[in-house]
mmCIF file of the N, C-alpha and C atoms, coordinates in Angstrom:
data_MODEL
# 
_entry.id   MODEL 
# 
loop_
_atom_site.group_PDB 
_atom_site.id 
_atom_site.type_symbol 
_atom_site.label_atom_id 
_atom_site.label_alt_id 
_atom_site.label_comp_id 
_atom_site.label_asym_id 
_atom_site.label_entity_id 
_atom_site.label_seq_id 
_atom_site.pdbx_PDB_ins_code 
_atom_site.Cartn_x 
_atom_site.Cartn_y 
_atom_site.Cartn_z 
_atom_site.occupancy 
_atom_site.B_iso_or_equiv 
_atom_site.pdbx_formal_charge 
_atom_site.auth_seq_id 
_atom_site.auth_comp_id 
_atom_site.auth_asym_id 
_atom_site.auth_atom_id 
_atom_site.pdbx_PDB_model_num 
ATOM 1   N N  . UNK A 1 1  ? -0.645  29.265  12.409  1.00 0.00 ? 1  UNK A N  1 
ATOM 2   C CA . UNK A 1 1  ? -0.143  28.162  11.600  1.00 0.00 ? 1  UNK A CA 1 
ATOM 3   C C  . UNK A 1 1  ? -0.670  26.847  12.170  1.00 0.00 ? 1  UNK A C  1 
ATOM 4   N N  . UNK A 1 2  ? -1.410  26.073  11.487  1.00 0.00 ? 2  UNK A N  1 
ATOM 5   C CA . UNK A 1 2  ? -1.815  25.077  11.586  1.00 0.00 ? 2  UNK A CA 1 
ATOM 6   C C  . UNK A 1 2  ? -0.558  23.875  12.163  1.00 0.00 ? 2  UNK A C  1 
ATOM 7   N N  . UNK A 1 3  ? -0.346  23.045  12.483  1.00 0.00 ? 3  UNK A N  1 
ATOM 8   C CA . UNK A 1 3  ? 0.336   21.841  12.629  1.00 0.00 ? 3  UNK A CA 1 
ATOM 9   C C  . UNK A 1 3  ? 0.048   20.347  12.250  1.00 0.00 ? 3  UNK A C  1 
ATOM 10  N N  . UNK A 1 4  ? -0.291  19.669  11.683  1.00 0.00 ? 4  UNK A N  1 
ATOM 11  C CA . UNK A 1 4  ? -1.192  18.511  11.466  1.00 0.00 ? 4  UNK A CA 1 
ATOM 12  C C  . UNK A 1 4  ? -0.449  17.586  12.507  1.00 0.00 ? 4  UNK A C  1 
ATOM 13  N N  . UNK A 1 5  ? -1.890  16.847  13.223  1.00 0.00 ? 5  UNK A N  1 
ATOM 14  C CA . UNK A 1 5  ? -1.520  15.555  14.304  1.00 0.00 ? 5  UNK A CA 1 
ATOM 15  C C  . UNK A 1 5  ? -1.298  14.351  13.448  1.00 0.00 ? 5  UNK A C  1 
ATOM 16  N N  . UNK A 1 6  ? -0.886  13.738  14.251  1.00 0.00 ? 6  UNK A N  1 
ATOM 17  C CA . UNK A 1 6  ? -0.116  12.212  13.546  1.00 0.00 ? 6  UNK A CA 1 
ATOM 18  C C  . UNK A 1 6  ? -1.591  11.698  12.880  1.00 0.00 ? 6  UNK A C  1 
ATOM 19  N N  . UNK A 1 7  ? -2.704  12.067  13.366  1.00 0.00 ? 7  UNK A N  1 
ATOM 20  C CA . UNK A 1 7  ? -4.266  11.293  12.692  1.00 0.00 ? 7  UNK A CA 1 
ATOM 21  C C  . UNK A 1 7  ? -4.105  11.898  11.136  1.00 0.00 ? 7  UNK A C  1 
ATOM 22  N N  . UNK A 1 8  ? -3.614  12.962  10.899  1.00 0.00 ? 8  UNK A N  1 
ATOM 23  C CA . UNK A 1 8  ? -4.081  13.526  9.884   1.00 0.00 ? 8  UNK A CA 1 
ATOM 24  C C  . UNK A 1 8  ? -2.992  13.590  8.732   1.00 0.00 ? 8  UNK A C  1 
ATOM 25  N N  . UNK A 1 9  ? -1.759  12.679  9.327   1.00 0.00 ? 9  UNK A N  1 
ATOM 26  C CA . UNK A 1 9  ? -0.682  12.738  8.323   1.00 0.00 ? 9  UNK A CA 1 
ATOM 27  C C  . UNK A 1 9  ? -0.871  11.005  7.727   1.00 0.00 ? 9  UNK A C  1 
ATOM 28  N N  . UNK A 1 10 ? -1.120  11.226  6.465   1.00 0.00 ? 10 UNK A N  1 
ATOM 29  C CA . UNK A 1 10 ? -0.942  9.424   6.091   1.00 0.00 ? 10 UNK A CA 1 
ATOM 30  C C  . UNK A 1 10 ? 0.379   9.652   5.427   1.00 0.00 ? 10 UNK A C  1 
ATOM 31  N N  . UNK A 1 11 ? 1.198   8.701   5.769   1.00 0.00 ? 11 UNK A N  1 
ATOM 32  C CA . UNK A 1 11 ? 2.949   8.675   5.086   1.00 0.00 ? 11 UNK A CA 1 
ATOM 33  C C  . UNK A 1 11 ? 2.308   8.008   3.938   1.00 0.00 ? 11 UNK A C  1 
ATOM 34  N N  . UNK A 1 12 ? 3.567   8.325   2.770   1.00 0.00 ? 12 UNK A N  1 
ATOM 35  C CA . UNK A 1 12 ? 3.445   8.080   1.180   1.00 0.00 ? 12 UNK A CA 1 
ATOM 36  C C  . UNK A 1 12 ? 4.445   6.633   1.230   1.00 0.00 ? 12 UNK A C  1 
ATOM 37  N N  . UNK A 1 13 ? 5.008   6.486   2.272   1.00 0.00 ? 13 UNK A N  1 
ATOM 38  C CA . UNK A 1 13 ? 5.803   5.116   2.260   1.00 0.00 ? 13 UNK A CA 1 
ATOM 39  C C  . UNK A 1 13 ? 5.487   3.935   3.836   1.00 0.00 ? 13 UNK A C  1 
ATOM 40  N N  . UNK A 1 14 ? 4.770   2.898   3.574   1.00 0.00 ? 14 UNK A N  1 
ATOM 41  C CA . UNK A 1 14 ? 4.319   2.253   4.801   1.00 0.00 ? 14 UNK A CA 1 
ATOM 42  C C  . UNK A 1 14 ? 4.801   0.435   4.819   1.00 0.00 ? 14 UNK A C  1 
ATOM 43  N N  . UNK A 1 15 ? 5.174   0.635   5.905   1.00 0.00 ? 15 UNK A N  1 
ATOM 44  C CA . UNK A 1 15 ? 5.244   -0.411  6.264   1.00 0.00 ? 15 UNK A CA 1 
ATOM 45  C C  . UNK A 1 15 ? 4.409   -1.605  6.345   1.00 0.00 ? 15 UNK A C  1 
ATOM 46  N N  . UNK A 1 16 ? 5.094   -2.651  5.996   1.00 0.00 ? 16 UNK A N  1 
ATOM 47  C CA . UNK A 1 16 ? 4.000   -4.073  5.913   1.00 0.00 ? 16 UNK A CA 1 
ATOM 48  C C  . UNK A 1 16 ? 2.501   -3.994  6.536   1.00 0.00 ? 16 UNK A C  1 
ATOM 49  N N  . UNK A 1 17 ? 2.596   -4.093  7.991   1.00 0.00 ? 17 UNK A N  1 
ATOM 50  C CA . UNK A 1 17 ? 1.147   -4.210  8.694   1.00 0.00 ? 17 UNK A CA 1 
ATOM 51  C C  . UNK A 1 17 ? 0.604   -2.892  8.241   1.00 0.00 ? 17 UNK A C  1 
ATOM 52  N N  . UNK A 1 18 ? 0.706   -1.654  8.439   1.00 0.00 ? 18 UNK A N  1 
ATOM 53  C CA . UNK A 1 18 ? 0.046   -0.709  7.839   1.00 0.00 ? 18 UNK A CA 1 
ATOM 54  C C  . UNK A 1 18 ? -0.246  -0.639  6.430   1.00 0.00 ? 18 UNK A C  1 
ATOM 55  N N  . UNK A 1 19 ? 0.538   -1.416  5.722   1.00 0.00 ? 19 UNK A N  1 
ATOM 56  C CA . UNK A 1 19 ? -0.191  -1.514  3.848   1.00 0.00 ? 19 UNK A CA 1 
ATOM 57  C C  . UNK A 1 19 ? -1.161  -2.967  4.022   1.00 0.00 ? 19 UNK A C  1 
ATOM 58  N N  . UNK A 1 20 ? -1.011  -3.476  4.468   1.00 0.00 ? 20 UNK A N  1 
ATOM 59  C CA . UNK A 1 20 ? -2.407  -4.465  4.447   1.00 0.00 ? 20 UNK A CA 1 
ATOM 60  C C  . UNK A 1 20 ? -3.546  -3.637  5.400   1.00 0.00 ? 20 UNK A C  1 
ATOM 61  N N  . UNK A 1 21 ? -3.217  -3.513  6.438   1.00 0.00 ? 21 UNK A N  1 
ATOM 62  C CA . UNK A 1 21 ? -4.221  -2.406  7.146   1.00 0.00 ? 21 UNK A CA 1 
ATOM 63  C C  . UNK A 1 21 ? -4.793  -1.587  6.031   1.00 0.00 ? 21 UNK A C  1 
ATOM 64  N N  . UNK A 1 22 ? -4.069  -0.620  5.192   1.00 0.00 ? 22 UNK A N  1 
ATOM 65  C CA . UNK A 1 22 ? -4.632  0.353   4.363   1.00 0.00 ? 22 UNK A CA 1 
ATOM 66  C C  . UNK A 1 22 ? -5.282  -0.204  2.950   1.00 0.00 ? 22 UNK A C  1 
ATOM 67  N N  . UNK A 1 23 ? -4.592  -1.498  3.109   1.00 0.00 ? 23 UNK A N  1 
ATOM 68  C CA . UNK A 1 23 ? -5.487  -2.173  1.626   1.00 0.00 ? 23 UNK A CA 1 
ATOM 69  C C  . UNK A 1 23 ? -6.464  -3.022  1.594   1.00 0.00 ? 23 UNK A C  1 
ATOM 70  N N  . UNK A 1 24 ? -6.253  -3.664  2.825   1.00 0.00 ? 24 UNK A N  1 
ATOM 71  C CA . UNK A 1 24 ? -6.920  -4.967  3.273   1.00 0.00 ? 24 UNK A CA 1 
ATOM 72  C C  . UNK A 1 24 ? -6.321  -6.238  2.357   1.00 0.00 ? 24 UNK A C  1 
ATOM 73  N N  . UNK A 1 25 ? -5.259  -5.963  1.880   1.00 0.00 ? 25 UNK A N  1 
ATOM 74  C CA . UNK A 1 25 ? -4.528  -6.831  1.420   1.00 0.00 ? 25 UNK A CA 1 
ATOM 75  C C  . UNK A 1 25 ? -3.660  -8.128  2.653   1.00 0.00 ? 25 UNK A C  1 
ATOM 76  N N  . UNK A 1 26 ? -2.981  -8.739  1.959   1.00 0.00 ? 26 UNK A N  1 
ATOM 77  C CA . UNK A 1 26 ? -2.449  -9.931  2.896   1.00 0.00 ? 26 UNK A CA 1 
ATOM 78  C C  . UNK A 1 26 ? -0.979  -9.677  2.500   1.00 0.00 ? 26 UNK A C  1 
ATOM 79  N N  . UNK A 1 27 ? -0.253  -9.851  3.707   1.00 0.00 ? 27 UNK A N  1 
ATOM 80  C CA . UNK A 1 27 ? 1.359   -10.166 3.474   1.00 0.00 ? 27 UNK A CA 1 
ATOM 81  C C  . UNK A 1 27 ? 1.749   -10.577 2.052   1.00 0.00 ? 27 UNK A C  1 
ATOM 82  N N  . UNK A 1 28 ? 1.325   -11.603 1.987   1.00 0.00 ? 28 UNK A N  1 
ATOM 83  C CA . UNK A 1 28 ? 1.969   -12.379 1.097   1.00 0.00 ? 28 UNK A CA 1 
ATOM 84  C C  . UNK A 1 28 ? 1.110   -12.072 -0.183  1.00 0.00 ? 28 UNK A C  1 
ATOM 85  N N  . UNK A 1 29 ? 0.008   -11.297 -0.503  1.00 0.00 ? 29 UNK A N  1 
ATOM 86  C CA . UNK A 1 29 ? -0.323  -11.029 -1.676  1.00 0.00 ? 29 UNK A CA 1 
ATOM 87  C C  . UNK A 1 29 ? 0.545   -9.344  -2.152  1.00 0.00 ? 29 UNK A C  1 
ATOM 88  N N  . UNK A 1 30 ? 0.961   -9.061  -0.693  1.00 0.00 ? 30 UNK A N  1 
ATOM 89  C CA . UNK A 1 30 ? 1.927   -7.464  -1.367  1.00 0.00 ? 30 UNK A CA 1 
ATOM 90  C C  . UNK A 1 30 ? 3.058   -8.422  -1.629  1.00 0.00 ? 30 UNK A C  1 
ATOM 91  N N  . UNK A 1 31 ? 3.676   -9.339  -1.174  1.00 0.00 ? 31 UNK A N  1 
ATOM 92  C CA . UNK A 1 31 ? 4.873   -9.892  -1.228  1.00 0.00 ? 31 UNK A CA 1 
ATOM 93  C C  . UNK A 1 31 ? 4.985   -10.038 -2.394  1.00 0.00 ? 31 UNK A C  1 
ATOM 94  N N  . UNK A 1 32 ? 4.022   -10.699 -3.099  1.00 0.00 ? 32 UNK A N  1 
ATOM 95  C CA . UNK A 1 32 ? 3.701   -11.203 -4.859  1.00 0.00 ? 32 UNK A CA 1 
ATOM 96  C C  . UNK A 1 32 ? 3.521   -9.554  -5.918  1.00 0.00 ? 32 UNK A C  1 
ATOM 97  N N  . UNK A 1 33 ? 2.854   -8.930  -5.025  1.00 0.00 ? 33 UNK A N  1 
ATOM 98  C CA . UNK A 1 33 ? 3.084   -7.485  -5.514  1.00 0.00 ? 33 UNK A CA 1 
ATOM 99  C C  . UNK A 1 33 ? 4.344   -6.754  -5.992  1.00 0.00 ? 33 UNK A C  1 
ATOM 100 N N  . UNK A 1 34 ? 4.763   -6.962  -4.785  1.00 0.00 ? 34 UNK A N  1 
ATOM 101 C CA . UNK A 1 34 ? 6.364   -6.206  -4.877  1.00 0.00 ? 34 UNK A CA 1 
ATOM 102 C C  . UNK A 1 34 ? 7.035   -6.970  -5.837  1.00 0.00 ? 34 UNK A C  1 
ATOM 103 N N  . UNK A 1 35 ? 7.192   -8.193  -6.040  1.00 0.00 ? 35 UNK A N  1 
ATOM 104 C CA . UNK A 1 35 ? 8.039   -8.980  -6.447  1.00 0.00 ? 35 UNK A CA 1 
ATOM 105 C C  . UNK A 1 35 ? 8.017   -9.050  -7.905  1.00 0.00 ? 35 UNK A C  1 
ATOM 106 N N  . UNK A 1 36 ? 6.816   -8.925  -8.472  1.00 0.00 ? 36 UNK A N  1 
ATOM 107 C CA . UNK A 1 36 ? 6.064   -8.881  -9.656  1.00 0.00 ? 36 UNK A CA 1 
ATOM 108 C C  . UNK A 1 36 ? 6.262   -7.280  -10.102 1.00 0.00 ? 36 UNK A C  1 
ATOM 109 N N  . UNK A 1 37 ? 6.592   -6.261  -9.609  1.00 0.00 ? 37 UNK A N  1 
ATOM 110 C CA . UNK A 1 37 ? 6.733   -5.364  -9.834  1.00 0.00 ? 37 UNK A CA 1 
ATOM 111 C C  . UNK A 1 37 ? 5.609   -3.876  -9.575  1.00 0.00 ? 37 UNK A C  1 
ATOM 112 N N  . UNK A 1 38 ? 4.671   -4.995  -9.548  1.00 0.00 ? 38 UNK A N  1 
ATOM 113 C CA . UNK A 1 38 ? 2.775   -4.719  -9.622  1.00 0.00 ? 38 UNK A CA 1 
ATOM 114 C C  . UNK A 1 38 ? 2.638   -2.862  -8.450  1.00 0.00 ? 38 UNK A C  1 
ATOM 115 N N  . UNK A 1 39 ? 4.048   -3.194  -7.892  1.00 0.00 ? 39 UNK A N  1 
ATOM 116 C CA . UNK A 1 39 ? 3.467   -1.956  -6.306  1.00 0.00 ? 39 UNK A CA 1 
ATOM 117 C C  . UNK A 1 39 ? 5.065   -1.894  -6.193  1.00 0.00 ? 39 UNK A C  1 
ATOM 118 N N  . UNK A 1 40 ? 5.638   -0.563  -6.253  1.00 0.00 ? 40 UNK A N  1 
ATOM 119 C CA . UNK A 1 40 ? 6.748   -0.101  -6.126  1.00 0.00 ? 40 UNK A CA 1 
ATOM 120 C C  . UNK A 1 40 ? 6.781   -0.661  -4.179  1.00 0.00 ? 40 UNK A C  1 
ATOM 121 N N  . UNK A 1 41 ? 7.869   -0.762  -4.079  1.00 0.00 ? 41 UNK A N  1 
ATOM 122 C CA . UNK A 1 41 ? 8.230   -0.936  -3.060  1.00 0.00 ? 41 UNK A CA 1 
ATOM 123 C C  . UNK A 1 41 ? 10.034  -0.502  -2.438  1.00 0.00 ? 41 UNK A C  1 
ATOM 124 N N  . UNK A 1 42 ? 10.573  -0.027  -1.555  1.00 0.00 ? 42 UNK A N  1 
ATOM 125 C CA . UNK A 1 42 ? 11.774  0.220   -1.216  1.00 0.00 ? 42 UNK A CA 1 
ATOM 126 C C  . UNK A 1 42 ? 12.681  -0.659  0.343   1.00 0.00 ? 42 UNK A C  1 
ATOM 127 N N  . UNK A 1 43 ? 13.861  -0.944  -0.184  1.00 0.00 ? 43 UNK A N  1 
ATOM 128 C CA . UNK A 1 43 ? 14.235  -1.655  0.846   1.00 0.00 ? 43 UNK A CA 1 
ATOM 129 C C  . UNK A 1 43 ? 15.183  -0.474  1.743   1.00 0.00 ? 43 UNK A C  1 
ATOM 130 N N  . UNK A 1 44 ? 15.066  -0.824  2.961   1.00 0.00 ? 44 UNK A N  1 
ATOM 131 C CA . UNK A 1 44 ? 15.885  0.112   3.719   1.00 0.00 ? 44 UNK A CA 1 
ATOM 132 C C  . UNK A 1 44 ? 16.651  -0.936  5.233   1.00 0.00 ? 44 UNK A C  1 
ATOM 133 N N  . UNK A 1 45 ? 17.423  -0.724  4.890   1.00 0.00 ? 45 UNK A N  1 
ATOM 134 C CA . UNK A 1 45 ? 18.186  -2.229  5.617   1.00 0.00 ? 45 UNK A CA 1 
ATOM 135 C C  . UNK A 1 45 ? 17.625  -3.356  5.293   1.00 0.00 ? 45 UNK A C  1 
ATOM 136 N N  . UNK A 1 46 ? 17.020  -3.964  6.557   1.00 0.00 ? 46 UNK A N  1 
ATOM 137 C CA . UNK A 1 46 ? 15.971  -4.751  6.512   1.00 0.00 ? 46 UNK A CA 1 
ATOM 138 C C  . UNK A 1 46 ? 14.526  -5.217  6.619   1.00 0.00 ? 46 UNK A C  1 
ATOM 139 N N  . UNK A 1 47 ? 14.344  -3.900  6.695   1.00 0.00 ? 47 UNK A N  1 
ATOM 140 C CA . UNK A 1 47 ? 13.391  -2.879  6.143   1.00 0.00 ? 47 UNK A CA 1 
ATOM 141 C C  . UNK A 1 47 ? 11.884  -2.841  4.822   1.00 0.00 ? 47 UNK A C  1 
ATOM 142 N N  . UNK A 1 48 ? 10.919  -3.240  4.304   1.00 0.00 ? 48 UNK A N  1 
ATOM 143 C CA . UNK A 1 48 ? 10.708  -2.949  3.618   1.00 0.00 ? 48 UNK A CA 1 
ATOM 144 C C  . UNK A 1 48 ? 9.569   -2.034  3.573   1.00 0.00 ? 48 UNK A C  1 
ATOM 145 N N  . UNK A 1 49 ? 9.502   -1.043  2.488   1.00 0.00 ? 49 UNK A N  1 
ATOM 146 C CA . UNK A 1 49 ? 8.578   0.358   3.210   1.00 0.00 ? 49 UNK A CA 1 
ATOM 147 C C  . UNK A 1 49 ? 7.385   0.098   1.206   1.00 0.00 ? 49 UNK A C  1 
ATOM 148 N N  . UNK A 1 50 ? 6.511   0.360   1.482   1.00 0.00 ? 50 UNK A N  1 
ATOM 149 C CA . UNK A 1 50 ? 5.698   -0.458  0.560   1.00 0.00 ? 50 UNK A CA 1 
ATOM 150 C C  . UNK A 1 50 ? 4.962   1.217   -0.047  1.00 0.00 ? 50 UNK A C  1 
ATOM 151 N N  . UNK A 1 51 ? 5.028   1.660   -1.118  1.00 0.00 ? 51 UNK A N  1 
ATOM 152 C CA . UNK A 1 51 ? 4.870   2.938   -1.782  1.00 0.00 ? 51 UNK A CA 1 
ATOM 153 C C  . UNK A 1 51 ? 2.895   3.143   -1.851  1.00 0.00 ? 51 UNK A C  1 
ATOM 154 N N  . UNK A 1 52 ? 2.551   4.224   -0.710  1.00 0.00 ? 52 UNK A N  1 
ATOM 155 C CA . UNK A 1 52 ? 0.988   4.304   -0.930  1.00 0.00 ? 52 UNK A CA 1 
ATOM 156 C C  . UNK A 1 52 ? 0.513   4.680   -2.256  1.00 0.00 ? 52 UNK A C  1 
ATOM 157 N N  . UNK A 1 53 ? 1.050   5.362   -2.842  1.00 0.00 ? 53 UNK A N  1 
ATOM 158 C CA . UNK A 1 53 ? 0.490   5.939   -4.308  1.00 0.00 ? 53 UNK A CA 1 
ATOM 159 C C  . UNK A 1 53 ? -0.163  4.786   -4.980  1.00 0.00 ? 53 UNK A C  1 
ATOM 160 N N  . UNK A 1 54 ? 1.629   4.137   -5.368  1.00 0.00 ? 54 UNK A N  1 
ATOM 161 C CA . UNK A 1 54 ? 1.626   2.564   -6.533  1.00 0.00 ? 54 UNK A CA 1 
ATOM 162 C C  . UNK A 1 54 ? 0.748   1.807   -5.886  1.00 0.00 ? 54 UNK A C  1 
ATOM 163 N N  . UNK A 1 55 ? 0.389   1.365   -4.782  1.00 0.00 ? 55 UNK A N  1 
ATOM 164 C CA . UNK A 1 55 ? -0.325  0.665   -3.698  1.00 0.00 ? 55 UNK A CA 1 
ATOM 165 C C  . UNK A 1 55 ? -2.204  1.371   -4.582  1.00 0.00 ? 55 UNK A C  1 
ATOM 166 N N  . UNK A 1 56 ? -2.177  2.428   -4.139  1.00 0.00 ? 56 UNK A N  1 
ATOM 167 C CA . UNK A 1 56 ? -4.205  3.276   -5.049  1.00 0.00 ? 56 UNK A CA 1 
ATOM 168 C C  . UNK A 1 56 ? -3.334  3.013   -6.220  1.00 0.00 ? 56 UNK A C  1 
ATOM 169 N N  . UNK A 1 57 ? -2.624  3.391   -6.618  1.00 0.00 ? 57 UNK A N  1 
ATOM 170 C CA . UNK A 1 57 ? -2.900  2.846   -8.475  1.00 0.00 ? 57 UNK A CA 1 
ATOM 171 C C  . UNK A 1 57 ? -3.244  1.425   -8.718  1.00 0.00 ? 57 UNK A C  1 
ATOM 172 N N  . UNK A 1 58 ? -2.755  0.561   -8.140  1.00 0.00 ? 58 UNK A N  1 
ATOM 173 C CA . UNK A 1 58 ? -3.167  -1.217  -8.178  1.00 0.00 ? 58 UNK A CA 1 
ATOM 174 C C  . UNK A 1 58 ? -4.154  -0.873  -7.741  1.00 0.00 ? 58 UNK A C  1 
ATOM 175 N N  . UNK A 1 59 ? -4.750  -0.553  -7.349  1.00 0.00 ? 59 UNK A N  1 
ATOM 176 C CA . UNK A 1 59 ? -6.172  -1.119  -6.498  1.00 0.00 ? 59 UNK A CA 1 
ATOM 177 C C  . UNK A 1 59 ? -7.351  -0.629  -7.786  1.00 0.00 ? 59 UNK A C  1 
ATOM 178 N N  . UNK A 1 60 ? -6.689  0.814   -7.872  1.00 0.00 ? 60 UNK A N  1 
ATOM 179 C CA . UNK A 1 60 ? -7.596  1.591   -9.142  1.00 0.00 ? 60 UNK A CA 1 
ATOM 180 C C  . UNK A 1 60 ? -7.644  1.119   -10.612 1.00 0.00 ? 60 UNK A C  1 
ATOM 181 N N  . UNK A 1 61 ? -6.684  0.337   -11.094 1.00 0.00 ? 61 UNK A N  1 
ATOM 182 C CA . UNK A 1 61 ? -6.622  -0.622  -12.119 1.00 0.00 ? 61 UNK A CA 1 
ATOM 183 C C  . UNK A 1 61 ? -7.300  -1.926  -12.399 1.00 0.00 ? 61 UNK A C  1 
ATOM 184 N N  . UNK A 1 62 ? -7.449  -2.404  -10.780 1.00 0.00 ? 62 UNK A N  1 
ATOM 185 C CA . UNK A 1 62 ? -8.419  -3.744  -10.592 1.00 0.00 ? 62 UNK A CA 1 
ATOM 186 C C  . UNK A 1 62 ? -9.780  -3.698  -10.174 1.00 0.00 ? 62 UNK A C  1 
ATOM 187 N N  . UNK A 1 63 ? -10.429 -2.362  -10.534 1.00 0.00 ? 63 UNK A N  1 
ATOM 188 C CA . UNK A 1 63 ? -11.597 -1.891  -9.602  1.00 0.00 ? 63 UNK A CA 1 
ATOM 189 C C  . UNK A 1 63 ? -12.623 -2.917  -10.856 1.00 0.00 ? 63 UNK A C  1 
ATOM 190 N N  . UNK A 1 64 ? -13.562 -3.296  -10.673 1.00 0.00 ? 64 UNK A N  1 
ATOM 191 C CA . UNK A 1 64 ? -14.450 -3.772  -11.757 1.00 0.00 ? 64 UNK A CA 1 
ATOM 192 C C  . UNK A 1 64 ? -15.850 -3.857  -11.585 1.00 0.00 ? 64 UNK A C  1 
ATOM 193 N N  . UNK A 1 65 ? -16.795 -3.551  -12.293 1.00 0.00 ? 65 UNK A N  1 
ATOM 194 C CA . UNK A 1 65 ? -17.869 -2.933  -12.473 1.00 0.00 ? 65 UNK A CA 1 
ATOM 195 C C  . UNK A 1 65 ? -19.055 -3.341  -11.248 1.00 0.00 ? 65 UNK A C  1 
ATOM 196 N N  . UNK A 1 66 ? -19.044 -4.378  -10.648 1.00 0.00 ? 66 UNK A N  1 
ATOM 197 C CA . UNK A 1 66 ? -19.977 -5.279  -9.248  1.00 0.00 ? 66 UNK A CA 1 
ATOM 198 C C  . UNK A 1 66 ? -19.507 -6.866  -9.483  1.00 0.00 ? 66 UNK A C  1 
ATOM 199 N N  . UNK A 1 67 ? -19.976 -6.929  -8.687  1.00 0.00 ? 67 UNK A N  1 
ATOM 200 C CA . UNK A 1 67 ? -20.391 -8.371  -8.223  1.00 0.00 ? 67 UNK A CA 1 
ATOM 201 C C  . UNK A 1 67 ? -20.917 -9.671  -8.548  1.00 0.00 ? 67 UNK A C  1 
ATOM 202 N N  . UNK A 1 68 ? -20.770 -10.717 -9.254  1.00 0.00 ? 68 UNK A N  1 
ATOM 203 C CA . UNK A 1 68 ? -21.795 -11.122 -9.915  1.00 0.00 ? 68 UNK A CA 1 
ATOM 204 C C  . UNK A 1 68 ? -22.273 -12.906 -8.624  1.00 0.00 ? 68 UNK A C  1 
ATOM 205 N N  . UNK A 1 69 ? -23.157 -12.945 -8.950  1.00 0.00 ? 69 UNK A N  1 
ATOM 206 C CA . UNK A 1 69 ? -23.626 -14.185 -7.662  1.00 0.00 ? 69 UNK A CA 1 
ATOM 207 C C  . UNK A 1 69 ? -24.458 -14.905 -8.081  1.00 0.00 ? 69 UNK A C  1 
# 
C-alpha cells in the first residue's frame, strides 16, 4: 500500500499564502475574489481557507488567447 508524502498531497482547501503561492495571485486580489463571490471561500474561526477547485475554475474562465504588445 502506497502512502502519499505531504509533496504529493495538494489540499482542496488553502490557506491565504498558499492560494497566492498556487495562483500567483495577491492577497487582496483573492480578497476581492472571495468577496465578489468570484472563488468560493470558507471561514473557520478566524480562519479563512480559500477553495482550490473554484480558485482553477477562475483562472480557467480568464485564460485568453496571447498577448498582445
Amino acid at each position: 500500500m502506497h502512502t502519499a508524502t505531504p509533496q504529493e498531497v495538494t489540499p482542496q482547501w488553502l490557506r491565504f499564502a498558499a492560494a497566492e503561492s498556487y495562483s500567483g495571485l495577491g492577497r487582496t486580489t483573492l480578497t476581492r475574489l472571495i468577496n465578489t463571490g468570484d472563488i468560493r471561500a470558507a471561514r473557520i474561526g478566524k480562519s479563512i481557507r480559500i477553495n482550490r477547485l473554484s480558485l482553477d475554475e477562475y483562472m480557467e474562465r480568464h485564460v485568453f488567447g496571447g498577448i498582445e504588445g
